[in-house]
C-alpha positions in Angstrom: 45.5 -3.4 -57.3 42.7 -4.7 -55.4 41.7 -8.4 -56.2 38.4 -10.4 -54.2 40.3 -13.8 -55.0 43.7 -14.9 -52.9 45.9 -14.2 -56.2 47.2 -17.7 -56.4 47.0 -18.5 -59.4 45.1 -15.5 -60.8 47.2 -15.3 -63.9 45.0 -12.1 -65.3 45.7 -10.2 -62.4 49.8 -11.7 -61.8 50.8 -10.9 -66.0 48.9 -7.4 -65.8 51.0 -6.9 -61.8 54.1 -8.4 -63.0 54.0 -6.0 -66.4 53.5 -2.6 -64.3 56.8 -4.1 -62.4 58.8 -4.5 -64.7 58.0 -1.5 -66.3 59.3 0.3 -63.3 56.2 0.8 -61.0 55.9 -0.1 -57.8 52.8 -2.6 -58.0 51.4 -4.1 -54.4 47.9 -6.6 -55.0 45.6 -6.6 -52.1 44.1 -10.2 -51.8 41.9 -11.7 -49.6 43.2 -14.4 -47.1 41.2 -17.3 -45.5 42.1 -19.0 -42.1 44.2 -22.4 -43.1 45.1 -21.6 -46.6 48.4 -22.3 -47.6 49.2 -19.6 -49.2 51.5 -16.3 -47.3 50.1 -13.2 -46.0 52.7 -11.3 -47.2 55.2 -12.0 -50.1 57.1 -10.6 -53.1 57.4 -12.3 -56.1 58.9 -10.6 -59.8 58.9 -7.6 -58.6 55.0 -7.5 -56.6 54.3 -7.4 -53.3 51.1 -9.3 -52.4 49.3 -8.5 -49.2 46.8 -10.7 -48.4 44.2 -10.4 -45.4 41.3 -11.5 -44.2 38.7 -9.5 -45.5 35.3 -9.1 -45.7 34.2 -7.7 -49.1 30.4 -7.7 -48.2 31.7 -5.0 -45.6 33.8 -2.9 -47.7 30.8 -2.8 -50.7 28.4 -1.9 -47.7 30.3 0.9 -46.5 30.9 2.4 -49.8 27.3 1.9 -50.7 26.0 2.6 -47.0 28.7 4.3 -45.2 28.8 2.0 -42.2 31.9 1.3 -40.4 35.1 -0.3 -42.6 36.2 -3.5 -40.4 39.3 -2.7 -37.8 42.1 -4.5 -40.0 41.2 -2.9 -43.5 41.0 0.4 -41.5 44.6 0.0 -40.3 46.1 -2.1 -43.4 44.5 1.6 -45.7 46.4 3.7 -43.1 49.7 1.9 -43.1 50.1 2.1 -46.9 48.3 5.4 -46.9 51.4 6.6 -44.4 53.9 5.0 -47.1 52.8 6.8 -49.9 53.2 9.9 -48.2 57.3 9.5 -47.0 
């Protein structure tokens, strides 16, 4: 699940996460992240794993719309996971 909030509290997005988990999926939110927020990059909570980063949404709509470059960390976040799936 992709999410343009840092997830905490999203309550829509943690029931519908935490349902898929216990349901047996394996369910990991992508959240955005600001600089100073007290919230973790990375945690796991019932059964999701929440990654958060610092992202720039303006970018990602602009390269699907436009096609210009995806900033460095969402290219190499979309790889590691991409790399997970595949083992």
């Amino acid at each position: 699940m992709v999410v343009p909030n840092m997830c905490n509290p999203d309550y829509r997005v943690v029931k519908e996460a935490e349902s898929l988990a216990a349901a047996g999926y394996e369910v990991r939110v992508f959240c955005t992240w600001k600089p100073g927020a007290r919230v973790p990059v990375l945690e796991e909570f019932n059964g999701v794993t929440y990654v958060r980063r610092e992202w720039n949404v303006v970018g990602l709509i602009k390269h699907k719309l436009f096609g210009t470059p995806l900033p460095t960390d969402t290219v190499r976040l979309n790889n590691r996971y991409r790399e997970e799936d595949e083992e």
